[in-house]
N, C-alpha and C positions, 0 to 999 in steps of 0.2 A: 915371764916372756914379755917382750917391749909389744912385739905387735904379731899378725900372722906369719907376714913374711919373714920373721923369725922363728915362726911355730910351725915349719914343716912336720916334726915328727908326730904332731897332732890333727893332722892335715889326712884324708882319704887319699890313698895313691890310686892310680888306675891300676884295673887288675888286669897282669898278666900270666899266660900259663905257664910263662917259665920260674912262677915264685915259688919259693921254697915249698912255704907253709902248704899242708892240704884238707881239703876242708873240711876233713873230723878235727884237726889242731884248730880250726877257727871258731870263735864264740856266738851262740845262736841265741836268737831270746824271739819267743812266741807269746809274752804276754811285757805290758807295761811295770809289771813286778820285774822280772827277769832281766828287762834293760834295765831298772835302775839300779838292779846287782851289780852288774857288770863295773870294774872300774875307767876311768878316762881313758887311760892306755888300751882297756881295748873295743873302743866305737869305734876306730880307724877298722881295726881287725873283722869288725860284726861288720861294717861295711862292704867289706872286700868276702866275704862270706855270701852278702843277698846278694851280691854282684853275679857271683859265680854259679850260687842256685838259680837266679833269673836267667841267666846267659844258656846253659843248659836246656832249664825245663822248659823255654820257650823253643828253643831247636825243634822241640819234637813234637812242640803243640802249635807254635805262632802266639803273636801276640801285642801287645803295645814296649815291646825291647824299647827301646829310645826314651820316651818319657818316663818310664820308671828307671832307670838308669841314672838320669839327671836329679832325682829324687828321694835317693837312699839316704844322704846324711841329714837332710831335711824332713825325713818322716820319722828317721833316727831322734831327731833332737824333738822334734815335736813331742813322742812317746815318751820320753826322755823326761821332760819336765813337765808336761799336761797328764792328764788319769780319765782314759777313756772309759767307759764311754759318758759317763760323768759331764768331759769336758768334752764339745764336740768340733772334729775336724769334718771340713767342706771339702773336697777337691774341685774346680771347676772342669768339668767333662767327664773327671775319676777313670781318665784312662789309664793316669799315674797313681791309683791305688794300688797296684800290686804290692808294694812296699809295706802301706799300712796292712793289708790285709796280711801279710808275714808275720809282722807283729802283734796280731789280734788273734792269734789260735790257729789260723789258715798255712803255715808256714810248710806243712809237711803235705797240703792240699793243693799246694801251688802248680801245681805237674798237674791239674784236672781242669785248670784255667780254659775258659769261652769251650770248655769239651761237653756232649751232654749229660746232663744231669750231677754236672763239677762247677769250680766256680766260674762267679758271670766275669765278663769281661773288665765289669765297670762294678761301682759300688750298689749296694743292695740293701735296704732296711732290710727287705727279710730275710737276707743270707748272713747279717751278722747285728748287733746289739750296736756294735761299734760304728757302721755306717747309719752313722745319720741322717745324712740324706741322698738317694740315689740321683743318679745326675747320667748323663750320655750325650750329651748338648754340650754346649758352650756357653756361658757369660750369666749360669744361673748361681752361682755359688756364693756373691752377694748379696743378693737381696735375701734369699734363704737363711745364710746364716744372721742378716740384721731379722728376718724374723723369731729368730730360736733368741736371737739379744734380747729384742724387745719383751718374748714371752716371759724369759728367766727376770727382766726386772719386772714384767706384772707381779709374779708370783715371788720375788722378792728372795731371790736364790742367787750365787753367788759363781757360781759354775763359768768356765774360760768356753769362750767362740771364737774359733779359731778359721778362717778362709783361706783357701790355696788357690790362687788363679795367675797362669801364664799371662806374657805381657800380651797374646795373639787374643785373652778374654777380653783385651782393653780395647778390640775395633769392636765388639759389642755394644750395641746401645743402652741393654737391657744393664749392662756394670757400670755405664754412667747414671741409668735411673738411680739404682742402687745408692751409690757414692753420692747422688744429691740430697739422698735421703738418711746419712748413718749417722753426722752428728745433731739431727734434728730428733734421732731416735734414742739413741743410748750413747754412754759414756765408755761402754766395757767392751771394745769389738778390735780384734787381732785381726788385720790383712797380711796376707803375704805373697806378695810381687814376685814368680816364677819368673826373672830373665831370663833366656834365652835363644831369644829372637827365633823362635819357632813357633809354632805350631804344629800343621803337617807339613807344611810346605814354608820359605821362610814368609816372615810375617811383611806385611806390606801398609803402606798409608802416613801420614804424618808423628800418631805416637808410635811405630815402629822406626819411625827415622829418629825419634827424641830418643829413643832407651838404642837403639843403635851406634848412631853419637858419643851418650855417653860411656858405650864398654870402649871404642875405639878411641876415644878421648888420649892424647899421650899421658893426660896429667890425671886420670882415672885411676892409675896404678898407686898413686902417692896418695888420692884420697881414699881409695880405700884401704890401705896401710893406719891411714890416719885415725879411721874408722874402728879398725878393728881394736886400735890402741887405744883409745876413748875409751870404749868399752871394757876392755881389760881393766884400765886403771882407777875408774869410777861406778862401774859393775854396783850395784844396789844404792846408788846417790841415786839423786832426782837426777835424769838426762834430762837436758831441756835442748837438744840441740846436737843432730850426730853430723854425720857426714857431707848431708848439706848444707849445715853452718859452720865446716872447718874454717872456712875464710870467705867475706863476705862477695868477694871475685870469683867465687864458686857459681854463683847462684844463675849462673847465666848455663853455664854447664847442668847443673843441677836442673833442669827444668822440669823434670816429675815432682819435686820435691815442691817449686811453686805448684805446681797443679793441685799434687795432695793436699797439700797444706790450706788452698782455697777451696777446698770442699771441706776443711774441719776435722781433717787427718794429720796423727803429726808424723812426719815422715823421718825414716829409720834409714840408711846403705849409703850407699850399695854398699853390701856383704859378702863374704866367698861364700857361696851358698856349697859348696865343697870340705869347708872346715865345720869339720862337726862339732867341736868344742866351742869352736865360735858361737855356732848358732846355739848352742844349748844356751852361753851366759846370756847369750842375748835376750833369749825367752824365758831366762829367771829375770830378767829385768822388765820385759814388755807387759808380761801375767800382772805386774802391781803398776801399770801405768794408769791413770782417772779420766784416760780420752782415747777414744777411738784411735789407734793407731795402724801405719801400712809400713811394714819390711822390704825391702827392696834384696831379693839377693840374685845375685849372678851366677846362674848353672851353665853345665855342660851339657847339651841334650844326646844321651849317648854315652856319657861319663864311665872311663875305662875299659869301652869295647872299642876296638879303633875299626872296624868293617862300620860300627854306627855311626862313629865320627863321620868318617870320611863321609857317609851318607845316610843323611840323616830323614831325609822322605822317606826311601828304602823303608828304612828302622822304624817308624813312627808305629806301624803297623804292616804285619806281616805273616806269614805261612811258615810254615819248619824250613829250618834253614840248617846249614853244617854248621856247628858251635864254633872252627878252631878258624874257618874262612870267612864265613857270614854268607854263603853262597847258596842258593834256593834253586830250584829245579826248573827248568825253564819250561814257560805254557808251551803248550800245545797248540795253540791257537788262539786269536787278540781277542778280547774282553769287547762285550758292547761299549764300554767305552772308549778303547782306544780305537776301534772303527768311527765312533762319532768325532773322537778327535780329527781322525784324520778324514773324515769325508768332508767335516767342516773346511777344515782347512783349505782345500780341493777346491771347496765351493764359494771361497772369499777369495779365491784368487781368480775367479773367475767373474766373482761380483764383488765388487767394491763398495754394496752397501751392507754386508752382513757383517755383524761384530759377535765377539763374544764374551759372554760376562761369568764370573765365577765367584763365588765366595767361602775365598782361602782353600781352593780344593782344584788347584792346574793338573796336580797328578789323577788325582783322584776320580775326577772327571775325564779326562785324556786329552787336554786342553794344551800340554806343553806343546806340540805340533805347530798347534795354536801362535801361543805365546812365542815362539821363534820366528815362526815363518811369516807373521802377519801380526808383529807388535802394537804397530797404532791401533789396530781395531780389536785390544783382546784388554779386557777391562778384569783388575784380583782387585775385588772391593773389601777383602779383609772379610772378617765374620761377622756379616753384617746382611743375612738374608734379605730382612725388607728394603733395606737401600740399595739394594742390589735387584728386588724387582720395580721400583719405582724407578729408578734411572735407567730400565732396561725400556721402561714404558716414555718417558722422556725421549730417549732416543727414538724410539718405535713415532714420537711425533712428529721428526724431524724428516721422516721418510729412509730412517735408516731402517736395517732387520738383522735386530736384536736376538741372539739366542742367548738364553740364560740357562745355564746349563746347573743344576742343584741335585743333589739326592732327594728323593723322595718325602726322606722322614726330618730333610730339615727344609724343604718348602713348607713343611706345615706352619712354621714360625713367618713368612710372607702372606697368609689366607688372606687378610684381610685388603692384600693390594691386588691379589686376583679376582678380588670381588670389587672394590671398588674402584681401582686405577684401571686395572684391564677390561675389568669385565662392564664396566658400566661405561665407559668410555670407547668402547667395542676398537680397542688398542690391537694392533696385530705385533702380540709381543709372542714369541717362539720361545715356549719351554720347557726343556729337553731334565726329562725326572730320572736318573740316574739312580740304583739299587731298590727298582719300586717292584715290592715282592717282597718275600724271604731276604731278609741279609745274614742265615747261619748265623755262625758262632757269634756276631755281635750282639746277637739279643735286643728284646721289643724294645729298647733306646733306638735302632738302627734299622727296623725291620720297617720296610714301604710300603702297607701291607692299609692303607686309609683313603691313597690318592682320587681312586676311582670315589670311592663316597663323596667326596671333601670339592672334587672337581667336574661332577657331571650336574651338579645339581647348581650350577653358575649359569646362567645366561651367556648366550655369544660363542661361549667355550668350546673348541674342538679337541677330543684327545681320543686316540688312537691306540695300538702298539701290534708290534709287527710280530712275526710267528719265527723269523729268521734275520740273519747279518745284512742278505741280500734284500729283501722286504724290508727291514731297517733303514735301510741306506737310499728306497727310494721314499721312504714316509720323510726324512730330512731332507730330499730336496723337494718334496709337498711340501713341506713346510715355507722350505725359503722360498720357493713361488707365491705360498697363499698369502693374500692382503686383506680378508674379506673381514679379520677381526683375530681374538686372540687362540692358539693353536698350539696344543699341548701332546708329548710324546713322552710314553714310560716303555723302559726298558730295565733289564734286569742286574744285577752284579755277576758278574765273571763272562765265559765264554757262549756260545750261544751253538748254533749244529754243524759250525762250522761252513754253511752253508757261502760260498764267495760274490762277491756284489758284481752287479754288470758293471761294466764300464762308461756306461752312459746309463745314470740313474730314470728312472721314470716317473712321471707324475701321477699319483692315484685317485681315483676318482672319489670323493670323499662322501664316505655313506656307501660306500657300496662294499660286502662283503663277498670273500672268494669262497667257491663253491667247489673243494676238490673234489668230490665222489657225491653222486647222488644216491638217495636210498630211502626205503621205504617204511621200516619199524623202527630206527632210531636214526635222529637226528643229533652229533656230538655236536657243541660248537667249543670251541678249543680256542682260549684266547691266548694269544701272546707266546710266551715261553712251556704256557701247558698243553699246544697244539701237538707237540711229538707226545704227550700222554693220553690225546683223544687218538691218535693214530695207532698208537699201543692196543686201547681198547678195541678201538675197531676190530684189531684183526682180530683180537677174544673173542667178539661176537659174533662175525664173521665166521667164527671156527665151528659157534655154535649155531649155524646156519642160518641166523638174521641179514636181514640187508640193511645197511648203517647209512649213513649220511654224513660224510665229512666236511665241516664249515670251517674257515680259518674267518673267524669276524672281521678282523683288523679296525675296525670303529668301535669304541664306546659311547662316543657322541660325537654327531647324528648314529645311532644305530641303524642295518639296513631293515628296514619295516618288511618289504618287501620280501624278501628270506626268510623274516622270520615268520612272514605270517603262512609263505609257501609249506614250508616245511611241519608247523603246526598243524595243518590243512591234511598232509599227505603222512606223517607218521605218526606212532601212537605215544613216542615219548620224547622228549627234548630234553639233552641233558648239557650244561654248560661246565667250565672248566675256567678259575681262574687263578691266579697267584695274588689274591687279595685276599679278605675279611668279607664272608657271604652276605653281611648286612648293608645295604648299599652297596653292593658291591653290582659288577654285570651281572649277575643273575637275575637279581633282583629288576636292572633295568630290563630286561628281557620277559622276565614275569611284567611287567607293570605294563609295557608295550603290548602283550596278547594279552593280558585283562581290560585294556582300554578299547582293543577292539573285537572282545566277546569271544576268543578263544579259549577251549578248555582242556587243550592238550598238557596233560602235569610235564611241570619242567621239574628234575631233578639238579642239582647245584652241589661242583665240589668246588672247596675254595677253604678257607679258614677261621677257623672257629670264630664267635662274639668274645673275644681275649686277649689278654697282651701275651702272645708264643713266645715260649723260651726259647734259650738260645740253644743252639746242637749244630751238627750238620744238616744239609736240605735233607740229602733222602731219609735219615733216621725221623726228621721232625713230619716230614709228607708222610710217615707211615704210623706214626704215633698219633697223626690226624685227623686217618682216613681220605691221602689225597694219593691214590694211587689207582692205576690203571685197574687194578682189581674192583676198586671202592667203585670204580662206574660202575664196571660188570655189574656189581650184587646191587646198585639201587634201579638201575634200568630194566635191570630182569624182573623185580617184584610189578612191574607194570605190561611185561612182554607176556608174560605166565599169566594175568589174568586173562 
């Protein structure tokens, strides 16, 4: 064959349900033996096979559909010519492991994916021998695998390191530490460049506009033809030179290829990253290269679902959907985020100095509202958390108000600007912690389940969270009021009591807690999202003729001193209630508050174990816990009874 565009019949088609074949006639391979049984004619076949078990088993569980779709013939070819677990594959985030994980023994497990007590979402050292390294972030897959290079030449071993990172890894900082550091390290390191101009959402910044560029390139099409025929024809020669030295009028086009090349990479593509054959010869040639090298290939994110094509946010992740539509069941009622999109949005149209900042996460956060309605002031820094709270603090000086809107579990990779940008500089930066709590089926990579430890023990710091949609909505517009320094608000992922906002938000008085029912032998205080579980309780105890005390906190910091120390005063047991981690967590700030001022009423504390929780559903993991309305009952009673 001259080139690919010649080699369609060795090419993955996209799959559709009107093909013949069915998928007992298609060919399975669940270990690196078994694919290399298989003949060339049929990778296309085993392709269009994990196609159809993904597209399926995900229907009925949810999942990361999109990215692993893009990824079959490239986990294909990887297996193919590397011998796991021997030779080790990175994914960066490993939301697109589902594929490896097919081929590593998991293939018939893949239906128990993010389910509990089935596989995790993401890769796992202790779920398999084969994952190497577990990941749930972004932009770590790098520097990890130049560590696993570096150790194999301490030890003088010989074994292939293999790295898989999207182009959306490359607004990470932490992948250009990386790259500045791999030819200073080792000679023997595989990268490989996932195009696709995605992420979750598409990618945004300067190197998204350079790998942008070059897919839309007209003349992109003939160099990668060029590419693939290089390869073909000189297939185990020395390459010194693919696709971005086909001609040296390239090279202006090529501009990853300068980049890599000046970090000490010798750079490979762009490739169909859809031809599996392709990529196979490629990686018998890269495995004997004596320099660190980077592959550039070109996917499809979504690759032969056309419901993912068309949309591919949707797909990145998602809930059971109908296999033959792609069609998902519609909520019930809007997500704490998309109330914060839109009450943002509400409230920059009405102040012209509030902006909003995001990194790489418009959907995610509920930000697109946002991003339409009030463009100039909506800032996608790409995946680039701490540049995204320093510039959020930047602007915070300028007298603009900044909210910066993150998940929980990936603020943690910004700590060190909440401490010293914001918090020592007593900056009024607004930031809004998206899935802080339980994140279910995503498992402890995604679970926010730290913030309270991590953020009350800052100086200056105010952080909150409300009990409801409506209580939600007026702590965001405290927010955009307060000036007095920096001002922090967690909320949880999905929908909330459904509870509807006023239409003129209110100001809250900050430090002071709501006091629904007064009572005499227990006092719940019920923070945030677990207030409808101290209401639960209540009415158990209630039933068993105690008088309760119902507190919705709404402060973490300042705590209300004053309630708590009434309450201490006047009942025999205090028991608190949070969606966090009990160590550091509110309770503990509540214990520390009546120990400093000589109370000795025992507080009892539900909340989450000292561990990283696995992933499940909320209510299965709340009961596998101990965080249930019950769990009060039986700890507050050992103290009523005496």
């Amino acid at each position: 064959m001259a080139n690919s565009s010649d080699n369609q019949e060795n090419k993955s088609e996209p799959f559709s349900e009107t093909q013949d074949s069915s998928a007992s006639d298609l060919p399975k391979a669940q270990s690196g033996a078994e694919l290399k049984a298989l003949t060339e004619d049929q990778l296309p076949l085993l392709a269009e096979n994990i196609r159809r078990t993904l597209i399926d088993s995900l229907s009925k569980t949810g999942g990361h559909l999109g990215p692993n779709l893009g990824v079959v013939e490239l986990s294909i070819a990887l297996h193919r010519v590397f011998d796991t677990p021997r030779d080790k594959f990175l994914f960066d985030v490993s939301h697109q492991g589902y594929v490896h994980k097919m081929l590593t023994g998991r293939w018939d497990s893949i239906g128990t994916i993010r389910q509990y007590e089935g596989l995790n979402g993401y890769l796992l050292r202790t779920e398999s021998e084969h994952d190497a390294f577990g990941a749930g972030h972004a932009g770590t897959a790098l520097s990890a695998a130049l560590g696993m290079a570096a150790a194999r030449d301490l030890k003088g071993e010989d074994n292939h390191v293999v790295a898989v990172a999207g182009d959306a890894a490359f607004t990470c900082g932490v992948s250009y530490e990386a790259l500045n550091n791999i030819a200073s390290t080792t000679n023997k390191l595989i990268v490989v460049l996932n195009d696709n101009e995605w992420s979750i959402d598409r990618n945004v910044g300067a190197i998204a506009n350079i790998f942008n560029a070059l897919q839309t390139s007209p003349t992109y099409s003939h160099l990668h033809d060029k590419a693939a025929e290089f390869v073909e024809k000189i297939a185990g020669q020395t390459i010194r030179r693919l696709a971005s030295k086909v001609e040296e009028g390239a090279k202006n086009l090529l501009l990853p290829s300068v980049i890599f090349e000046e970090f000490g990479l010798r750079y490979y593509g762009p490739i169909d990253g859809h031809d599996v054959n392709l990529l196979v010869k490629t990686f018998e040639h890269l495995k004997n290269e004596e320099v660190p090298v980077i592959l550039h290939i070109i996917t499809e994110k979504g690759r032969g679902y056309e419901p993912a094509l068309d949309n591919p946010q949707k797909f990145h992740g998602l809930g059971p959907y109908a296999s033959k539509t792609g069609e998902t069941p519609a909520a019930s009622m809007p997500t704490y985020s998309q109330v914060f999109g839109e009450s943002l949005t509400a409230f920059a149209k009405q102040d012209k100095n509030i902006t909003a900042i995001t990194a790489a996460m418009p959907t995610g956060t509920g930000l697109v509202p946002f991003q339409k309605e009030v463009p100039d002031r909506y800032f996608d820094v790409g995946i680039a958390e701490e540049h995204a709270a320093v510039f959020a603090c930047g602007l915070a000086t300028q007298g603009l108000k900044p909210f910066l809107a993150i998940y929980s579990t990936f603020f943690q990779r910004a700590y060190d600007m909440a401490v010293h940008d914001a918090g020592i500089q007593n900056l009024p930066l607004r930031l809004c912690m998206d899935r802080a709590g339980l994140s279910g089926d995503d498992g402890p990579t995604h679970h926010g389940l730290f913030d309270i430890g991590y953020m009350r023990v800052i100086p200056n710091w105010v952080l909150m969270q409300a009990k409801d949609e409506d209580e939600f909505v007026d702590m965001l517009w405290t927010m955009a009021q307060y000036e007095e320094g920096p001002i922090a608000i967690r909320y949880p992922r999905g929908a909330g009591t459904g509870a509807k906002p006023k239409e003129q938000p209110q100001v809250l008085e900050i430090g002071k807690a709501e006091v629904v029912q007064d009572g005499t032998d227990v006092a719940l205080f019920g923070l945030g999202n677990l207030f409808e579980m101290a209401e639960e309780a209540k009415g158990k105890l209630e039933e068993m003729g105690y008088s309760v005390a119902l507190i919705n906190p709404r402060w973490i910091k300042p705590l209300d001193g004053a309630c708590l120390e009434l309450y201490a005063g006047q009942c025999k047991v205090i028991c608190t209630l949070e969606d966090h981690v009990l160590t550091n967590g509110f309770g503990c700030a509540v214990m520390e508050h009546l120990y400093t001022q000589g109370a000795h009423t025992p507080v009892e504390r539900i909340g989450w174990p000292d561990a990283f929780v696995e992933h499940g559903s909320v209510p299965v993991l709340r009961k596998e816990h101990g965080i249930t309305a019950e769990d009060v009952v039986e700890k507050v009673l050992k103290h009523l009874k005496k």
